[in-house]
Short mmCIF file of the C-alpha atoms (twelve columns), coordinates in Angstrom:
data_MODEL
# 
_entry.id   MODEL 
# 
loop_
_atom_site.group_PDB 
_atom_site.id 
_atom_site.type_symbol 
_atom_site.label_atom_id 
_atom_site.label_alt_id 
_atom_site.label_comp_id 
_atom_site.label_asym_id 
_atom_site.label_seq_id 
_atom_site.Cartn_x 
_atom_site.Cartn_y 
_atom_site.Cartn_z 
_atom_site.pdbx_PDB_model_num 
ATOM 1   C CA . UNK A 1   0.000   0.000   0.000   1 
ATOM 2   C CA . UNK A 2   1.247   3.359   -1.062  1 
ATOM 3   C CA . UNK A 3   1.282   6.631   1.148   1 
ATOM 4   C CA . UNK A 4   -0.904  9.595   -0.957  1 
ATOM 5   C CA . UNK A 5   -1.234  13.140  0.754   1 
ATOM 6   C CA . UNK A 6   -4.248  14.934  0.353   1 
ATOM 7   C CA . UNK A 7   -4.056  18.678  0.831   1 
ATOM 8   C CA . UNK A 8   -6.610  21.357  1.416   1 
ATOM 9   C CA . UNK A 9   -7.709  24.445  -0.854  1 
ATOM 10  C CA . UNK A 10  -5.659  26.625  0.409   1 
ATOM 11  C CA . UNK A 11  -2.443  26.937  -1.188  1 
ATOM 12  C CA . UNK A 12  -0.636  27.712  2.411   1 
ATOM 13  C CA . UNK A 13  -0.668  24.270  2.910   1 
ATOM 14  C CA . UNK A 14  1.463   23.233  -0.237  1 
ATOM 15  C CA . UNK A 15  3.929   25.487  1.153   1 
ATOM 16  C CA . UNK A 16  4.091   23.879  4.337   1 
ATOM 17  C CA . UNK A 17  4.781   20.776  2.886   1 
ATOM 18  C CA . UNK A 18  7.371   22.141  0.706   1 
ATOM 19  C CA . UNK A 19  8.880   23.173  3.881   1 
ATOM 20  C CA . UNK A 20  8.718   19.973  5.606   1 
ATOM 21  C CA . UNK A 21  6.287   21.399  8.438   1 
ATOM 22  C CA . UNK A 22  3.373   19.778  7.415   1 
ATOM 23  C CA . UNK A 23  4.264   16.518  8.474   1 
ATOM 24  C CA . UNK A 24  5.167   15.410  12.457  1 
ATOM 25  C CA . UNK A 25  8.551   14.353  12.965  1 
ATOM 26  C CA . UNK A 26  9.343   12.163  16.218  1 
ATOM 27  C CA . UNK A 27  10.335  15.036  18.692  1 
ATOM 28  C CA . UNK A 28  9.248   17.942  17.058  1 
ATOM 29  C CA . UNK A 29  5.399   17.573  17.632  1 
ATOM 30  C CA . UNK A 30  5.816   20.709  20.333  1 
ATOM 31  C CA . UNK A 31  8.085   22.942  17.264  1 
ATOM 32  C CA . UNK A 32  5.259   22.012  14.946  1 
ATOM 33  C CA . UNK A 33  2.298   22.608  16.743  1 
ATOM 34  C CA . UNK A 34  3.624   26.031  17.961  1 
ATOM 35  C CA . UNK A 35  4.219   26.963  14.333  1 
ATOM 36  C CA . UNK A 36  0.839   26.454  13.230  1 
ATOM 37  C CA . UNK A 37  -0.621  28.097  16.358  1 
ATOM 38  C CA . UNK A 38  1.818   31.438  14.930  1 
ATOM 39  C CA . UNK A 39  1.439   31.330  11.913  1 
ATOM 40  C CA . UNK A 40  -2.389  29.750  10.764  1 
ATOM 41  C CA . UNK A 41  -4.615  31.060  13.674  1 
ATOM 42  C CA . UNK A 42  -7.990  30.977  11.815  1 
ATOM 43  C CA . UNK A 43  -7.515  26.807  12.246  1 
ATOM 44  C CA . UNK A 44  -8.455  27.310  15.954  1 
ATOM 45  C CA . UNK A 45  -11.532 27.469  17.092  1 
ATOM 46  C CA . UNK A 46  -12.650 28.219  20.868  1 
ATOM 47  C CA . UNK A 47  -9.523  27.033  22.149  1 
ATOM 48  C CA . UNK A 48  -7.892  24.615  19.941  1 
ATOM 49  C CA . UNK A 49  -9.623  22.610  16.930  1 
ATOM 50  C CA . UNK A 50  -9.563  19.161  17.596  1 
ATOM 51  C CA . UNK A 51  -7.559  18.347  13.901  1 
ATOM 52  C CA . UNK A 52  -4.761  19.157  15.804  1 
ATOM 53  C CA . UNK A 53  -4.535  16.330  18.317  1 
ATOM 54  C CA . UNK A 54  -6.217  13.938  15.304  1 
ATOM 55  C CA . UNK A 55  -3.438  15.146  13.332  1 
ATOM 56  C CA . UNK A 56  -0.613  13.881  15.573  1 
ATOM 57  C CA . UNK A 57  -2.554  11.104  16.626  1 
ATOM 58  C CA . UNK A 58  -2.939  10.404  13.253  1 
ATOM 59  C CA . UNK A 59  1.046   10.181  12.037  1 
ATOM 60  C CA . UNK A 60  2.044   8.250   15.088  1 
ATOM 61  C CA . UNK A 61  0.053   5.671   14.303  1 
ATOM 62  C CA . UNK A 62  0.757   4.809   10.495  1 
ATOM 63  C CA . UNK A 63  4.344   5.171   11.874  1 
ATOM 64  C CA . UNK A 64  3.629   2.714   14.749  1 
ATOM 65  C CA . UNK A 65  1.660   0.353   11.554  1 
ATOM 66  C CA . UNK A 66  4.411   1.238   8.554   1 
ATOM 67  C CA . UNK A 67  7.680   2.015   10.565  1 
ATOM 68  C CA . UNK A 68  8.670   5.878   10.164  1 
ATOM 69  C CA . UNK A 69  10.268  5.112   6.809   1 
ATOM 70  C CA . UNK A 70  6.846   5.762   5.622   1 
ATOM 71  C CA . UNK A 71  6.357   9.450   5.335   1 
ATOM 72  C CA . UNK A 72  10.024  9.500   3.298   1 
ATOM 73  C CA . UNK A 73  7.754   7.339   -0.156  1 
ATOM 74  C CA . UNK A 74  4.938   9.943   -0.143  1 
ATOM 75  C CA . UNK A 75  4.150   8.699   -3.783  1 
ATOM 76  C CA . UNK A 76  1.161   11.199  -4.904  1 
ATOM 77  C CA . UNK A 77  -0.449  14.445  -3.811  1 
ATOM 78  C CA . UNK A 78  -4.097  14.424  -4.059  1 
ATOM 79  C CA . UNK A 79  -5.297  18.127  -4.102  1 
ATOM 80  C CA . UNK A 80  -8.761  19.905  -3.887  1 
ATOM 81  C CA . UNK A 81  -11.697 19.328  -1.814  1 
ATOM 82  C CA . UNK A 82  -14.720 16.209  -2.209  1 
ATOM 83  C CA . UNK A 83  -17.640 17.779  -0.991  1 
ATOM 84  C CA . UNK A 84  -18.845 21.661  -1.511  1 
ATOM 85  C CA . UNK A 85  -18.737 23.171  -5.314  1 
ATOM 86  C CA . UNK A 86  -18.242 26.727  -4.271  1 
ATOM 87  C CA . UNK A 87  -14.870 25.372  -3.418  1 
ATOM 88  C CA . UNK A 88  -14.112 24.686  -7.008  1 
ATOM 89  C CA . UNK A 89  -10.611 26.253  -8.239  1 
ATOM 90  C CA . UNK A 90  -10.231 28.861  -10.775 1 
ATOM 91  C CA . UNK A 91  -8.155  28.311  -13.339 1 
ATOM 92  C CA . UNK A 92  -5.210  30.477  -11.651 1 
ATOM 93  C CA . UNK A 93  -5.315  28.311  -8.707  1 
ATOM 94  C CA . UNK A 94  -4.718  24.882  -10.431 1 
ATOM 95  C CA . UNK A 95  -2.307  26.519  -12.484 1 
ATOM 96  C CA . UNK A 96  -0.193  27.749  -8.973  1 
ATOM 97  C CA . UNK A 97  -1.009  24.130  -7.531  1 
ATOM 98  C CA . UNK A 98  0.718   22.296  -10.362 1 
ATOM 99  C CA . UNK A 99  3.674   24.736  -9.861  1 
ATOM 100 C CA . UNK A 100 3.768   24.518  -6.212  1 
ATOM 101 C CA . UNK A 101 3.760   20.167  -6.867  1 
ATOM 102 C CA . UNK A 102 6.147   20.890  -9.191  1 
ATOM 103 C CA . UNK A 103 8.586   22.076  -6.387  1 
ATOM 104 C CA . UNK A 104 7.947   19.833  -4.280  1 
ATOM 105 C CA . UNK A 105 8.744   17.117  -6.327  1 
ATOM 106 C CA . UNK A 106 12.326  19.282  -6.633  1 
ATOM 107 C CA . UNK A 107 12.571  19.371  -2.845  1 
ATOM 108 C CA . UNK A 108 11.719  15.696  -1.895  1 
ATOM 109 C CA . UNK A 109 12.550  13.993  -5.130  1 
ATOM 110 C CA . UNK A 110 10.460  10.954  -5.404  1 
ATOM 111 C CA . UNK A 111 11.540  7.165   -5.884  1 
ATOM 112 C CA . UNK A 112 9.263   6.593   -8.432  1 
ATOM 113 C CA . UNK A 113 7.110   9.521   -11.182 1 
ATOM 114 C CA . UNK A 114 4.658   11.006  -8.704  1 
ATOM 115 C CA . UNK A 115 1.321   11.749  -10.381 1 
ATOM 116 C CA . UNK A 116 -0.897  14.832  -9.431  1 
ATOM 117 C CA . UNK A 117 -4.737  14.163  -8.586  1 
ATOM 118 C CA . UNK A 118 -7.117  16.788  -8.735  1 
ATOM 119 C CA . UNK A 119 -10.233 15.847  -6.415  1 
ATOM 120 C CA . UNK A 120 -14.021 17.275  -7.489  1 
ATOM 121 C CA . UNK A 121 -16.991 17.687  -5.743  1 
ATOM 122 C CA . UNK A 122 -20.436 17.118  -6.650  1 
ATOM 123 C CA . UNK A 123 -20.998 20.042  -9.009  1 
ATOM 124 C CA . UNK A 124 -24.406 22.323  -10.349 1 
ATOM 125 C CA . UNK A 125 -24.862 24.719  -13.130 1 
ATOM 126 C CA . UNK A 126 -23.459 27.257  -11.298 1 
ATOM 127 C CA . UNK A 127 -19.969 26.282  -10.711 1 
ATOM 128 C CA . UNK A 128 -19.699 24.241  -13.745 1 
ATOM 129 C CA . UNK A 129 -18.425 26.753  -15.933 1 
ATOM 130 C CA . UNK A 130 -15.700 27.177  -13.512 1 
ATOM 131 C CA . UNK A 131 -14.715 23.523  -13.211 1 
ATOM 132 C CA . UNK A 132 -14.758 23.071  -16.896 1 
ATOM 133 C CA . UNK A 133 -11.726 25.803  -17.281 1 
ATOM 134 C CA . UNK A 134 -9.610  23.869  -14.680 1 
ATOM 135 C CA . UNK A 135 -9.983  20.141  -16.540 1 
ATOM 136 C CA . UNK A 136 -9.911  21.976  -19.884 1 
ATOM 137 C CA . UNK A 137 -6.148  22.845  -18.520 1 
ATOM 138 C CA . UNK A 138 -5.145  19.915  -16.761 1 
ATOM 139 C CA . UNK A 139 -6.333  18.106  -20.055 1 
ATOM 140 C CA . UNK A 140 -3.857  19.472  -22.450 1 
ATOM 141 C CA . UNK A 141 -1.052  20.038  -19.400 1 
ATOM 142 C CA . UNK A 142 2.548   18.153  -20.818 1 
ATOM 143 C CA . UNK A 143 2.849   15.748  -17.849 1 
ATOM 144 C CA . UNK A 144 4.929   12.659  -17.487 1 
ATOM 145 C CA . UNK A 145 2.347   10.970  -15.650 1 
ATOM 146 C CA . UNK A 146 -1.411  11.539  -16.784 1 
ATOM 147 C CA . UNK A 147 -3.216  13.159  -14.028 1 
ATOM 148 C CA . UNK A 148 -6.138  11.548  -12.403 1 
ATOM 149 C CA . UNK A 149 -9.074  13.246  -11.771 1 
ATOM 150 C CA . UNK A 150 -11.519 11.907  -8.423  1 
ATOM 151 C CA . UNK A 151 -15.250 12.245  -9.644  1 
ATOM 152 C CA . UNK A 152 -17.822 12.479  -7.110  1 
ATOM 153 C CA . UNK A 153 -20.695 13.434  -9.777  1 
ATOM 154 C CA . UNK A 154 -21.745 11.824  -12.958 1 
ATOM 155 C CA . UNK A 155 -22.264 14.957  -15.055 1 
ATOM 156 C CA . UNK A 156 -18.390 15.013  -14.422 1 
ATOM 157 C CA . UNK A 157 -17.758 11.780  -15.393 1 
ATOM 158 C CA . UNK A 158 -19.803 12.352  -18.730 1 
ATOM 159 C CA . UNK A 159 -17.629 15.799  -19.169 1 
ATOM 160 C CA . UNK A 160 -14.051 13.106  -18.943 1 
ATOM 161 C CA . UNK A 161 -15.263 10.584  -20.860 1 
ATOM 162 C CA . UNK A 162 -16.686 13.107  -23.702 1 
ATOM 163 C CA . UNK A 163 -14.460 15.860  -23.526 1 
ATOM 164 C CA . UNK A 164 -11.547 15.591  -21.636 1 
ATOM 165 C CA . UNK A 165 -10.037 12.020  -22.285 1 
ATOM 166 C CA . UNK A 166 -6.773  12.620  -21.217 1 
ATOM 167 C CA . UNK A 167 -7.518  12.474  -17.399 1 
ATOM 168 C CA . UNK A 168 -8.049  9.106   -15.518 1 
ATOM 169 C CA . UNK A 169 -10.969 9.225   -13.361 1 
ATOM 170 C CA . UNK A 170 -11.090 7.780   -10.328 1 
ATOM 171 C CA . UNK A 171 -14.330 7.202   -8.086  1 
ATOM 172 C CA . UNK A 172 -14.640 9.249   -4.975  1 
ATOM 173 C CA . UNK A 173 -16.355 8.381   -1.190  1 
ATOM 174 C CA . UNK A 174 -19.630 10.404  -2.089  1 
ATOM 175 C CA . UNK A 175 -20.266 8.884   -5.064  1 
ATOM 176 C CA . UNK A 176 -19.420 5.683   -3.607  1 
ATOM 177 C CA . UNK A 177 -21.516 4.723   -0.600  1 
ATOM 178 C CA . UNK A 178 -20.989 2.938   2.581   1 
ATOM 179 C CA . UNK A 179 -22.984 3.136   5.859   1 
ATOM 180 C CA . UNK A 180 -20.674 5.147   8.844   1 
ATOM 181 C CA . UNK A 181 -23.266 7.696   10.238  1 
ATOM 182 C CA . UNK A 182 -22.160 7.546   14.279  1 
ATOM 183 C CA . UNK A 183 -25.779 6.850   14.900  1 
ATOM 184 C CA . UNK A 184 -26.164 3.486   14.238  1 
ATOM 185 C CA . UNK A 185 -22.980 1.431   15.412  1 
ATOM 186 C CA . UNK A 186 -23.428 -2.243  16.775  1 
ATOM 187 C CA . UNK A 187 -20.469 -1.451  19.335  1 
ATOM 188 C CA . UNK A 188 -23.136 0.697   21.123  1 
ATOM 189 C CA . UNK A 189 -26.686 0.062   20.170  1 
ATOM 190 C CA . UNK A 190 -28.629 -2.804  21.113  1 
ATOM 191 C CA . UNK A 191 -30.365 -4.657  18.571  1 
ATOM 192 C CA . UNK A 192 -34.250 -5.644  19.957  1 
ATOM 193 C CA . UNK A 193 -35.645 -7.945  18.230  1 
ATOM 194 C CA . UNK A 194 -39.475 -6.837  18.333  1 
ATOM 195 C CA . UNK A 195 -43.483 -8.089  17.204  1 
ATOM 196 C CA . UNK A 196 -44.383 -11.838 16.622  1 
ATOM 197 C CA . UNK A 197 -40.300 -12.514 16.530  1 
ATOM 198 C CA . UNK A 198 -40.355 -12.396 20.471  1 
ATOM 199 C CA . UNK A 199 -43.484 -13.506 20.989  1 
ATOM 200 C CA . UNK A 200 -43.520 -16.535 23.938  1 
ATOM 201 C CA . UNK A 201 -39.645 -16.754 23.460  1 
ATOM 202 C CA . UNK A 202 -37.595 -16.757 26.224  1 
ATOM 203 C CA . UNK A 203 -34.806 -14.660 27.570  1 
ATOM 204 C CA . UNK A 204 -32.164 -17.205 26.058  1 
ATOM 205 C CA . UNK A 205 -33.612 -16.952 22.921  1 
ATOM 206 C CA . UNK A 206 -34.340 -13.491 22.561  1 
ATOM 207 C CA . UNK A 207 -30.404 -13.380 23.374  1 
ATOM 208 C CA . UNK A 208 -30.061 -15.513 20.817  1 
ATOM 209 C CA . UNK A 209 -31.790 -13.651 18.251  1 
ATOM 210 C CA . UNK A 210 -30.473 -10.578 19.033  1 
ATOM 211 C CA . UNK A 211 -26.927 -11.947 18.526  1 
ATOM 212 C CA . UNK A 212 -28.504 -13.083 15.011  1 
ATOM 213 C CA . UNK A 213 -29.193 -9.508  14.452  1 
ATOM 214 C CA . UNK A 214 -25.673 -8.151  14.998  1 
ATOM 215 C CA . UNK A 215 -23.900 -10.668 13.164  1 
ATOM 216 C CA . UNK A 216 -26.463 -9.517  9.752   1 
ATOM 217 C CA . UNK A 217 -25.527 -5.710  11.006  1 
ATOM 218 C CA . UNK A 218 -21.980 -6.813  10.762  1 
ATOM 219 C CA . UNK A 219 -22.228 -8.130  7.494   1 
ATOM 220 C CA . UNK A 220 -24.127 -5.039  6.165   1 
ATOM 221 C CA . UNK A 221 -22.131 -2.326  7.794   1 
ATOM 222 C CA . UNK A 222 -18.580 -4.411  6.204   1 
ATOM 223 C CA . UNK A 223 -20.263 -4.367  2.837   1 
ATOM 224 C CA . UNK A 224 -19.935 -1.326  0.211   1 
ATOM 225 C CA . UNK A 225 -21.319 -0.822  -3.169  1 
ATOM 226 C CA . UNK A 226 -18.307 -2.308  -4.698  1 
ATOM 227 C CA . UNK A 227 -19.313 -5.259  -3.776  1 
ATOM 228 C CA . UNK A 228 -21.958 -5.225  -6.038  1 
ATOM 229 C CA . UNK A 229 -22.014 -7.002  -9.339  1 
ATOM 230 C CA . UNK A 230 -23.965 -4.187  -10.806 1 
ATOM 231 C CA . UNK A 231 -21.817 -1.288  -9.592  1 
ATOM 232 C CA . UNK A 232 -18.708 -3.628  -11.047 1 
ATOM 233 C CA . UNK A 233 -20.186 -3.553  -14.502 1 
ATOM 234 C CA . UNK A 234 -20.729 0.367   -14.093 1 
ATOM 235 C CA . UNK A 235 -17.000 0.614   -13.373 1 
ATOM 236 C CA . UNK A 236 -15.630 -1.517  -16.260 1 
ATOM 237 C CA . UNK A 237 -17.948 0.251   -18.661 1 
ATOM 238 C CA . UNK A 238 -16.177 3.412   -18.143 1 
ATOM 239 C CA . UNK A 239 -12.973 2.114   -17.618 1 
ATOM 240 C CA . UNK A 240 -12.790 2.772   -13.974 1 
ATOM 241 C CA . UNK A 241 -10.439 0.444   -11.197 1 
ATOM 242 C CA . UNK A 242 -10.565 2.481   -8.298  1 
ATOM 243 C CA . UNK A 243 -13.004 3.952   -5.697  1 
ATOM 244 C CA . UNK A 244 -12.403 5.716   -2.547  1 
ATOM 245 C CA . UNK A 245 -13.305 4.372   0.943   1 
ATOM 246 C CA . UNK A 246 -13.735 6.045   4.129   1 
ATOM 247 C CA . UNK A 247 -11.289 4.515   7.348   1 
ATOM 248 C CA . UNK A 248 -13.453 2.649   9.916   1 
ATOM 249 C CA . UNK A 249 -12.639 1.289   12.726  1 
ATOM 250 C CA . UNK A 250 -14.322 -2.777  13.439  1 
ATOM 251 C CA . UNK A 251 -15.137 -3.069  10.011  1 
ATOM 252 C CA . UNK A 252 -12.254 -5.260  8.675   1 
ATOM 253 C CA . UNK A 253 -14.040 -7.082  6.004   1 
ATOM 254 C CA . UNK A 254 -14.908 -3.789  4.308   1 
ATOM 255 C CA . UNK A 255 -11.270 -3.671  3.577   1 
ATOM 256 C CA . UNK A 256 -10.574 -6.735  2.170   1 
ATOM 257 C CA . UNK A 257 -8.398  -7.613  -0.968  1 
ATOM 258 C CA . UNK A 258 -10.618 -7.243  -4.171  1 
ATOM 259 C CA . UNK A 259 -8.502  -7.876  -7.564  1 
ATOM 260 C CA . UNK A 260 -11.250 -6.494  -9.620  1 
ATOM 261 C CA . UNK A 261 -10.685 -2.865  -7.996  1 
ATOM 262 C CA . UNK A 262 -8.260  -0.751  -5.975  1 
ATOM 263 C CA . UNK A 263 -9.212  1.172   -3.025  1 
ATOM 264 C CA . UNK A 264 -8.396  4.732   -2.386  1 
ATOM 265 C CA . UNK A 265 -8.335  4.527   1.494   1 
ATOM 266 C CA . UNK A 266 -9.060  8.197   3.190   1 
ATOM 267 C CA . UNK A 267 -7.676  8.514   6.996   1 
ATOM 268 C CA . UNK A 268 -8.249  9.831   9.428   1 
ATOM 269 C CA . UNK A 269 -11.577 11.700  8.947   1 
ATOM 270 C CA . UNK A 270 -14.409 9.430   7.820   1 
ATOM 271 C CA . UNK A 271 -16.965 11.672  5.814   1 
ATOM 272 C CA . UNK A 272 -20.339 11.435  7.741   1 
ATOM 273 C CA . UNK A 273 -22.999 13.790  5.965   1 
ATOM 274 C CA . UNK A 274 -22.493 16.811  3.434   1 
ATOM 275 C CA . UNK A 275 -25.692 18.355  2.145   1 
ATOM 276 C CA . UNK A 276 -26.689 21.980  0.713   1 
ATOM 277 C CA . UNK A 277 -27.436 23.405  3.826   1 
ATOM 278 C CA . UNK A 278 -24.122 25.188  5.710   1 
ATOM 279 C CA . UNK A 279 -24.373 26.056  9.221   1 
ATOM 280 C CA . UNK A 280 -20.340 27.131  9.244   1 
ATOM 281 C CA . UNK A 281 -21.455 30.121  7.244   1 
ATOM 282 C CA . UNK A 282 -23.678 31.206  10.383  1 
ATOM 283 C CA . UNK A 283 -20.450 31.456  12.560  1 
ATOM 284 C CA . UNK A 284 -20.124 35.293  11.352  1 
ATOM 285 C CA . UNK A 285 -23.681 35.640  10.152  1 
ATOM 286 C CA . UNK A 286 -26.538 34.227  12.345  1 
ATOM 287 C CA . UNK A 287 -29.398 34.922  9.555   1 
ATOM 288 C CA . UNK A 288 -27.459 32.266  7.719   1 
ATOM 289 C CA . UNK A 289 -28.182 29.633  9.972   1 
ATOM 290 C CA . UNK A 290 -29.686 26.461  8.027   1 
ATOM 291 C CA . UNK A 291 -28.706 28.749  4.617   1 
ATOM 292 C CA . UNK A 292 -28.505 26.767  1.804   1 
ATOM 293 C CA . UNK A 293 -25.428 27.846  -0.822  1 
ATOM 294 C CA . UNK A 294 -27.131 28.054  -3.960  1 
ATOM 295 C CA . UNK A 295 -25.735 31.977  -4.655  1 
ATOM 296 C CA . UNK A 296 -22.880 33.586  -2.779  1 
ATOM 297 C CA . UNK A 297 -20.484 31.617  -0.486  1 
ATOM 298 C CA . UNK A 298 -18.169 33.793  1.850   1 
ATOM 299 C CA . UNK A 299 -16.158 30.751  2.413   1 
ATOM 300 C CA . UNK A 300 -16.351 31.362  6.262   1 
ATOM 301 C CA . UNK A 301 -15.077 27.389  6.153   1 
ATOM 302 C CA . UNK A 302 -11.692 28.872  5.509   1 
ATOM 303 C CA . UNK A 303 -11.435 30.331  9.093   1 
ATOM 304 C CA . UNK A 304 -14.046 28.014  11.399  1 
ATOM 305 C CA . UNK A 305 -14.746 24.223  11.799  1 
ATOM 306 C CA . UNK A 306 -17.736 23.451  14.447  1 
ATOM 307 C CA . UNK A 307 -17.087 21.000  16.909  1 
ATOM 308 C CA . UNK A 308 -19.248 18.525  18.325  1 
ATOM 309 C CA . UNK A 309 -19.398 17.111  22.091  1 
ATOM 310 C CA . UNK A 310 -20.338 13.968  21.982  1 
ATOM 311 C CA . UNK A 311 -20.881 10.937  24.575  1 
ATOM 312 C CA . UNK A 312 -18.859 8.660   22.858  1 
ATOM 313 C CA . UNK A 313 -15.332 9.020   23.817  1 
ATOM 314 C CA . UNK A 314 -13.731 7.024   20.822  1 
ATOM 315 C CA . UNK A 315 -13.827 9.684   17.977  1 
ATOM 316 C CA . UNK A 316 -14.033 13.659  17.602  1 
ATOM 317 C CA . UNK A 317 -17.061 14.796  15.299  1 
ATOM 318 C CA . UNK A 318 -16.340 17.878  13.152  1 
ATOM 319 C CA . UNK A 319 -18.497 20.069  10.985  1 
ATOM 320 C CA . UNK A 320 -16.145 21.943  8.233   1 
ATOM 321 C CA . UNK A 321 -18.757 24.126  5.848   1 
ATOM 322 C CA . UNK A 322 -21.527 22.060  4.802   1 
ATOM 323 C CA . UNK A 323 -19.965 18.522  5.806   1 
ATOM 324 C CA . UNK A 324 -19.584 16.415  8.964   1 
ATOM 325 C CA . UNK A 325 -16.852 14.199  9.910   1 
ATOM 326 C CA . UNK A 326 -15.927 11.343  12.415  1 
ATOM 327 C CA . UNK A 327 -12.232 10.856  13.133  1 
ATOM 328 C CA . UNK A 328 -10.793 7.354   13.123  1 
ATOM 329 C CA . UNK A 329 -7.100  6.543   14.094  1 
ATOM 330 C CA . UNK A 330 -6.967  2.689   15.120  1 
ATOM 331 C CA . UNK A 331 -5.184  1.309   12.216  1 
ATOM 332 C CA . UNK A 332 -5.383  -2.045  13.394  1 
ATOM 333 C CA . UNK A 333 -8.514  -2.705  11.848  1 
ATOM 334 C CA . UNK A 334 -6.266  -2.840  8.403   1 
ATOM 335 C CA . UNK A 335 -5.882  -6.610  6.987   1 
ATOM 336 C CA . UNK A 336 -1.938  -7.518  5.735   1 
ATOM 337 C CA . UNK A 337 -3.346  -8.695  2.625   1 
ATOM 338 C CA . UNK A 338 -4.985  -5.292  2.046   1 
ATOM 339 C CA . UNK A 339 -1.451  -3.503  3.319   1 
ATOM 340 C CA . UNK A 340 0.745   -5.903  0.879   1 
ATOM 341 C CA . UNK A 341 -1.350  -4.948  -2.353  1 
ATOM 342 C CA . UNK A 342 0.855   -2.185  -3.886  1 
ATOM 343 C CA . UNK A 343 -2.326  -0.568  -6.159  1 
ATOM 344 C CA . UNK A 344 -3.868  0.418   -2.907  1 
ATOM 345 C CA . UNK A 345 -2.976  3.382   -1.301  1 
ATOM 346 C CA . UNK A 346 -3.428  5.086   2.100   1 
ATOM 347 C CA . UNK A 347 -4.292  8.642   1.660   1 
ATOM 348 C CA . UNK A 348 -3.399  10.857  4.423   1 
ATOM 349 C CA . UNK A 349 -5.413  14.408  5.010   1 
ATOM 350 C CA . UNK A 350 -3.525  15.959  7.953   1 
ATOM 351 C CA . UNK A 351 -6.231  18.064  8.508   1 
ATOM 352 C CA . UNK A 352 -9.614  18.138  6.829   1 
ATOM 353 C CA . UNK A 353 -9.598  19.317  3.398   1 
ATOM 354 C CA . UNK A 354 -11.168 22.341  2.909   1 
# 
């Protein structure tokens, strides 16, 4: 499995990594986490935003799973954000993204050709226009590697298979579904079996049922549309081999090795909800509360992320703009087989990328 970093909209962040501060180095946590308290203060929020302690979390523990040596083979930069089309790039923003990979790839130089991947959202009429100038470039871009482009909307995927042919598309974790909303999770909810399956049974046997229930949970909650024959023959049709998953914890056989496709494996935050309304874009302006972001977006997401107290005391919850997200660290979860097949890749967002 190969190590893929996937960086935020903000072009700040490419710098850091030029730099080398982006990533946590053994003993330098404290040096790092004072120079993003100096130097990127909107990332705070009442005290300190939670990404923080995921973040570190986060590195120590694919160092713990992959030995240190890991961060030194960071073998593609995935760039752009999944989930909100106001956060589409402009053409001069993909153009200084390409340049700022480009220096990277002078400052670390990479073992192998690293390939640039420009993530999309799901897109409407609005933005389109916009999005269309940015493949339209990264389409006839001279690059050694062809660039792959992560679709998350099928009007996109008609637009690289029509029009833009020289970009690879990948599938991305909204358009490709699995159940991890923090409401419904066997390791805390009680299954009750109810009506005429109870009926005259027993306490042993209700037991017994309800452990029926889980293990059918289990199996549903481990399961993805990939596993699907008919979302196969969707894939192969339009000459796609890899979709994205979200990280989660207890759910090993959602992991497993599947020849047919690769998996694009995003960690730490799992993706819980995005929709049109945005509540971040209350934070300055109450009467925006519940607005939905059909005109003008201040991107107030660039400054604020809301977070959540929750009872469980196993993951943080974060809303960033108009999307929610659980983290998940425990990499143990992670089957060898998965780990030893080189076409899947790990793909590290430091922070959540907005």
């Amino acid at each position: 499995m190969q190590l893929y970093i996937h960086l935020w909209t903000n072009l700040e962040y490419f710098d850091l990594l030029n730099k080398g501060k982006l990533l946590s180095q053994w003993k330098q946590d404290r040096e790092l986490a004072w120079f993003f308290l100096q130097n990127f203060p909107w990332e705070l929020a009442e005290n300190i935003s939670p990404q923080y302690e995921v973040n570190f979390m986060a590195i120590r523990e694919i160092k713990k799973r992959f030995w240190w040596e890991y961060f030194n083979k960071i073998d593609w930069i995935y760039y752009w954000s999944d989930n909100c089309e106001f956060l589409v790039p402009t053409k001069n923003e993909i153009e200084k993204a390409i340049e700022k990979f480009q220096e990277f790839n002078k400052n670390f130089p990479p073992h192998k050709i690293r390939t640039f991947t420009f993530v999309t959202p799901y897109v409407g009429n609005k933005m389109m226009e916009r999005l269309e100038e940015t493949l339209e470039y990264l389409n006839n871009l001279n690059i050694k590697n062809p660039i792959e482009v992560v679709v998350n909307d099928l009007w996109v995927l008609r637009l690289l298979n029509t029009k833009y042919t020289n970009l690879k598309v990948n599938f991305g974790r909204l358009i490709h579904k699995i159940l991890k909303t923090p409401l419904i999770d066997t390791y805390w909810y009680e299954a009750h079996p109810a009506g005429e399956l109870i009926k005259n049974k027993s306490e042993q046997e209700k037991l017994k049922l309800r452990e029926e229930i889980v293990k059918w949970q289990m199996k549903f909650y481990n399961s993805s549309e990939s596993n699907l024959d008919l979302f196969k023959n969707f894939l192969k049709k339009y000459s796609i081999n890899r979709v994205a998953l979200d990280y989660m914890e207890k759910r090993e056989d959602l992991f497993r090795n599947n020849t047919d496709i690769w998996i694009d494996l995003y960690y730490p935050w799992a993706l819980i909800f995005t929709w049109r309304l945005c509540d971040t874009s209350a934070i300055e302006n109450p009467a925006r509360w519940m607005y939905a972001t059909d005109d003008i977006c201040p991107r107030t997401c660039d400054r604020y992320d809301v977070s959540y107290k929750i009872k469980t005391v196993w993951y943080n919850m974060i809303q960033r703009w108009n999307a929610g997200y659980r983290s998940e660290l425990n990499l143990d979860f992670l089957k060898d087989d998965f780990v030893k097949n080189d076409n899947n890749r790990l793909v590290f967002a430091p922070f959540i990328t907005v």
